[in-house]
N, C-alpha and C positions, 0 to 999 in steps of 0.2 A: 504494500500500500504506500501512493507518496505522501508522506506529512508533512512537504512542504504543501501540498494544494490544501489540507487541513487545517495547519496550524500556524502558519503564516500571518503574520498579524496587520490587518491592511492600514495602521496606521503607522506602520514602519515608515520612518522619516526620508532615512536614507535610500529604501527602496525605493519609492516612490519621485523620490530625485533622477535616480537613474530611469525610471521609465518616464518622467516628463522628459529628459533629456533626450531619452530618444524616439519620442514622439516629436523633438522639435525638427530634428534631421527628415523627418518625412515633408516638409514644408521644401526644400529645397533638394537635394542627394539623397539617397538612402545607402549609406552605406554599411554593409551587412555586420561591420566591426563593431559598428554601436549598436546594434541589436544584439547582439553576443553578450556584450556586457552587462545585460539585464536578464538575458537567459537564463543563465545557472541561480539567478536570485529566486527565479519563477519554479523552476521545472528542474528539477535533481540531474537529469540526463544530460551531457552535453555532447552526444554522440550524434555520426549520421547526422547533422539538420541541414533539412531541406530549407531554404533563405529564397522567400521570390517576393522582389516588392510588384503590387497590383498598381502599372502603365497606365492602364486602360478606366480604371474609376475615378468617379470623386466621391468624396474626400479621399484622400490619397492616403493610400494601404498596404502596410505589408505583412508578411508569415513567415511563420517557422515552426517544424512540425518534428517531431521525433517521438519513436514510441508510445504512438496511440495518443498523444499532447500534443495541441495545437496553440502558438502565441500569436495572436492578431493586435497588429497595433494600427489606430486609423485616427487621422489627423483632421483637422476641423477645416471651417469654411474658410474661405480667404475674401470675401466678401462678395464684390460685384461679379470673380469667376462663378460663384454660385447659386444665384440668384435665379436663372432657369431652371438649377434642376431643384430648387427647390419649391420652387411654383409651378412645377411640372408634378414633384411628388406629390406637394398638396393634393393635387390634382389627380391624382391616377386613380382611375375606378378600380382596378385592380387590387389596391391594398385596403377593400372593404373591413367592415368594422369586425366582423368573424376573423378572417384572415388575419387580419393583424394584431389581433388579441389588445387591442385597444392603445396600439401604436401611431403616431403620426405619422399621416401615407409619404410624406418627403426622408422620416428616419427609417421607414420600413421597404421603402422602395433603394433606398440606397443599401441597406442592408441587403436585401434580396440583390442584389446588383453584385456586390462584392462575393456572396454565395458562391454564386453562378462566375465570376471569374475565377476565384479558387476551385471549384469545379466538382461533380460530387464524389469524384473520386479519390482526391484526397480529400475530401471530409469523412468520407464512410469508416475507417479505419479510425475517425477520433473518437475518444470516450472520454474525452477533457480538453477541455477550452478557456483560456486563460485570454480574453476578452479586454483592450485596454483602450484608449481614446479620449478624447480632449475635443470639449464646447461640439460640433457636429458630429464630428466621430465617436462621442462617447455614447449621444445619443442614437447612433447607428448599434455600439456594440452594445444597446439595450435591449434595441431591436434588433438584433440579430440571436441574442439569446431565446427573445421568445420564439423567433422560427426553429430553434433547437430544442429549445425544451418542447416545443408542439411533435416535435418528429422524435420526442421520446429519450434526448439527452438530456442527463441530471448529472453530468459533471462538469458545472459551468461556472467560471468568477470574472468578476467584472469590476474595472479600475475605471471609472471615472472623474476627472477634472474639468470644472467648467460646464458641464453640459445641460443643457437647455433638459427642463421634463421632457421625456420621451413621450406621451401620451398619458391616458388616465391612471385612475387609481387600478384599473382591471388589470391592464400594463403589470403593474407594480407584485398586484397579488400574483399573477401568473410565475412571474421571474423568483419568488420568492425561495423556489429553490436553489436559485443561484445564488453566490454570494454576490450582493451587488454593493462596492463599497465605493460612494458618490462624494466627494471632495469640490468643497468649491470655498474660495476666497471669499471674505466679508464685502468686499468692495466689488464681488462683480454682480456684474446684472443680468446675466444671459442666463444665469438659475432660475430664474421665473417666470421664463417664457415655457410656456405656453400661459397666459394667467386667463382672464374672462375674454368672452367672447367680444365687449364694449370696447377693450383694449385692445385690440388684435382684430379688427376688422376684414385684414386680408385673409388671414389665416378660415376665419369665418365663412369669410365668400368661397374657397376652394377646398376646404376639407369635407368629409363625410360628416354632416351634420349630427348623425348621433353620436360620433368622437367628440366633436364641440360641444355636445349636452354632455357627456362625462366631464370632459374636462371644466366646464360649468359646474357643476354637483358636488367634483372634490379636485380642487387644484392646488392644495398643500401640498407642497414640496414631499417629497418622499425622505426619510431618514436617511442622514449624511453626516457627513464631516466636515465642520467649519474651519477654516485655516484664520488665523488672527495675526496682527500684523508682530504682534510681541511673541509669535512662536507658538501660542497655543491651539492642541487642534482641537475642538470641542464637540460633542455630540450633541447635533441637534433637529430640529427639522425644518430650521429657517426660520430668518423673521417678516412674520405676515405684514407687518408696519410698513417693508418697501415699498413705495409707489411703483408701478408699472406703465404709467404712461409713456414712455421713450418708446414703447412698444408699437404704438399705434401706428408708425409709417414704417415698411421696409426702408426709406431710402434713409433715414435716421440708423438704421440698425445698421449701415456699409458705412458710416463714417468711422472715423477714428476716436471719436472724440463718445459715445453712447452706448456702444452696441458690443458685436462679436467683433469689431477689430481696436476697444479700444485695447489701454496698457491692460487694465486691471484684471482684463480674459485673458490675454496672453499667456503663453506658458511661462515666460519670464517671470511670472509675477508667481505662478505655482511654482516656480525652483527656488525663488528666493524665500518666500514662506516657508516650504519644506526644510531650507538652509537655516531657517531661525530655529524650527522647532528640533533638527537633529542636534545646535548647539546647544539647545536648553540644556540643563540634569536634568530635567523632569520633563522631557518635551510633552508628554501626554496628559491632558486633561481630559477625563471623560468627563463631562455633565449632558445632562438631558434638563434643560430649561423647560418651563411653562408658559409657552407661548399663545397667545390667542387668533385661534384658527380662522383663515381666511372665507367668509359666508359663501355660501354657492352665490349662485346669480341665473335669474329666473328671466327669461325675455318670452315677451309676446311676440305674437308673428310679426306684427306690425315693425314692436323694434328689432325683429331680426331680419326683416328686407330692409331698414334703413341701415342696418351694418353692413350684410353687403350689398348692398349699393356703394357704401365708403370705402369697403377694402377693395371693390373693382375697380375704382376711382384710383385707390392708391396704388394699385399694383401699376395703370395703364400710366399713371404720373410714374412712378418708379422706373417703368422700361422705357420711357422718354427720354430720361435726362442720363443715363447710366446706360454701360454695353450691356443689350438684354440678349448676348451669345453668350455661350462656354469658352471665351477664349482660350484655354487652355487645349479646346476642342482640336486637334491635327484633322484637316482635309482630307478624307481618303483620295487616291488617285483611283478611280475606278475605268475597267475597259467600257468600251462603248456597246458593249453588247449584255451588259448589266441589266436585269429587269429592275433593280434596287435604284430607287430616283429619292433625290432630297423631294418631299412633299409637305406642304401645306395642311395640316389636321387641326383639328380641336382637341385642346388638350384641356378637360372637365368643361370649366368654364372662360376658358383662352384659346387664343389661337396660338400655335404652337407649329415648329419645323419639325419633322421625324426623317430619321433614315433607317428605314426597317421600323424597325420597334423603338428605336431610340430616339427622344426626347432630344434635339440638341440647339436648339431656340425656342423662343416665346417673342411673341408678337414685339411692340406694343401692336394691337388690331389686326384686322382680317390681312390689309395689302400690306402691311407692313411684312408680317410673314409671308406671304408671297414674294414678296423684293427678296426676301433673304434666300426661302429653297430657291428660287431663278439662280443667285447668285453663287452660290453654293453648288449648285449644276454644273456653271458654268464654269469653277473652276475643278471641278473634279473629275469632268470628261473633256478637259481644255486636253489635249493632242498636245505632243512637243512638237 
């Protein structure tokens, strides 16, 4: 039996340093020596690993596998690159409210995404999953575990920093056999998104509406671990007192200055807090404070067509002023005898580019996304 995936204590300082560290290398290189370095921390074994970073997704991800143990580390947004698919996952009828055991279709579609590039051949052989991620990725490898736990694995732990609730309270209870051990700095704000539907309008307009009635009913943060700026890490489940409204516009959420790109999210900001609390003598404080829970919130139909009406307003303002592609997205070169064309679809309640099945623009509007598949066509069956 490994008693490291037992008895490993997930508010090891030090650990936890090394895996923000090397969650930060996935942002630009992935180079396989810093993932090494947190291997033997994880997983006893350090034989045979298989080391493949995943090219082809976003948020950017990589693995390493040995001995029926599997290490996923997957990196957060980087703002304006992610803003399609994240208004695309909203959007995917596919990650219905059964399916995704009450996960957001933008963390559960990229979850299934990343699946499907690891591939299920090396997933069938795992029987432990050691799950880590930072603000998008973390709430990817949230949802990722519940597609495992659905398909019958229970040997699953989850390192979180940063990350946005992954969907409801159903979410939460589902995962529960996992260890899910959820880290977030006092000073960040990407911990309480998803919060009410009032505050979050876009989200409203393009998610499956009985996810938005959960997440309505119970959106207290789920139990975590607070990081404090004097080093202590505290047991808690957040304080209901923060305001949420920065929330209310995606284009607020891509600046530096509010959102997922300010300092406060960054992993910089999780390596140096874990650096305070490894110097403490006593880094660990556990307390569980008494905090007063945040009230559901009930809308009429009435207020629920004037919110999205607001969040479709604010996504169509959002892909206005900001690149509403995947820039990171590479051109395929395709022959000219390809049945596979960049197209024009509706993607929920957007209009959306697909190539195949992939999602790889959003409008703003109908001809807008047509300008782009045209464009897109035409540099991919461009002839030398």
């Amino acid at each position: 039996m490994n008693t490291t995936f037992l008895n490993r204590k997930p508010t090891d300082p030090l650990l936890n340093i090394r895996i923000c560290q090397a969650l930060s290398t996935l942002y630009g290189t992935t180079p396989e020596s810093t993932l090494r370095t947190i291997w033997p921390e994880v997983i006893t074994s350090n034989e045979n690993i298989d080391f493949r970073p995943l090219d082809d997704v976003t948020p950017p991800t990589a693995w390493m596998s040995t001995g029926g143990e599997m290490l996923v580390l997957c990196g957060g947004t980087s703002g304006q690159i992610h803003v399609p698919r994240l208004i695309a996952g909203w959007s995917d009828t596919n990650a219905n409210w059964q399916q995704s055991y009450g996960a957001s279709g933008a963390f559960y579609s990229a979850a299934r995404a990343i699946m499907d590039s690891i591939g299920p051949a090396d997933l069938s052989g795992i029987n432990k999953f050691y799950l880590c991620g930072h603000s998008y990725g973390g709430a990817c490898m949230q949802a990722m575990a519940a597609i495992l736990r659905g398909a019958g694995t229970v040997g699953i732990k989850i390192w979180s920093y940063g990350a946005p609730r992954a969907g409801t309270f159903r979410l939460g209870t589902f995962i529960t056999s996992a260890t899910n051990t959820r880290f977030y700095a006092d000073n960040d704000p990407v911990r309480f998104i998803p919060p009410h539907s009032s505050e979050v309008p876009s989200l409203t307009a393009l998610e499956d509406w009985r996810l938005v009635q959960g997440c309505n009913q119970q959106v207290q943060a789920p139990n975590g671990w607070q990081l404090e700026a004097d080093g202590k890490i505290v047991e808690t489940e957040g304080n209901a007192t923060v305001l949420h409204a920065v929330a209310f516009s995606i284009a607020a959420w891509c600046t530096d200055t509010y959102g997922f790109r300010s300092v406060n999210h960054g992993l910089a900001n999780y390596i140096t807090r874990f650096t305070n609390a490894y110097n403490m003598l006593t880094p660990i404080e556990i307390i569980n404070p008494t905090r007063p829970r945040e009230q559901p919130e009930t809308l009429t139909v009435r207020q629920r067509e004037h919110i999205v009406d607001q969040g479709l307003t604010d996504i169509d303002n959002t892909l206005a002023v900001m690149p509403n592609v995947n820039t990171a997205y590479v051109l395929p070169q395709v022959p000219p005898t390809s049945p596979i064309r960049f197209r024009r679809r509706k993607v929920g309640r957007v209009w959306g580019v697909k190539f195949g099945t992939e999602v790889v623009a959003i409008g703003p509007g109908k001809r807008k996304a047509l300008k782009i598949a045209r464009a897109y066509n035409k540099g991919a069956f461009a002839t030398s």
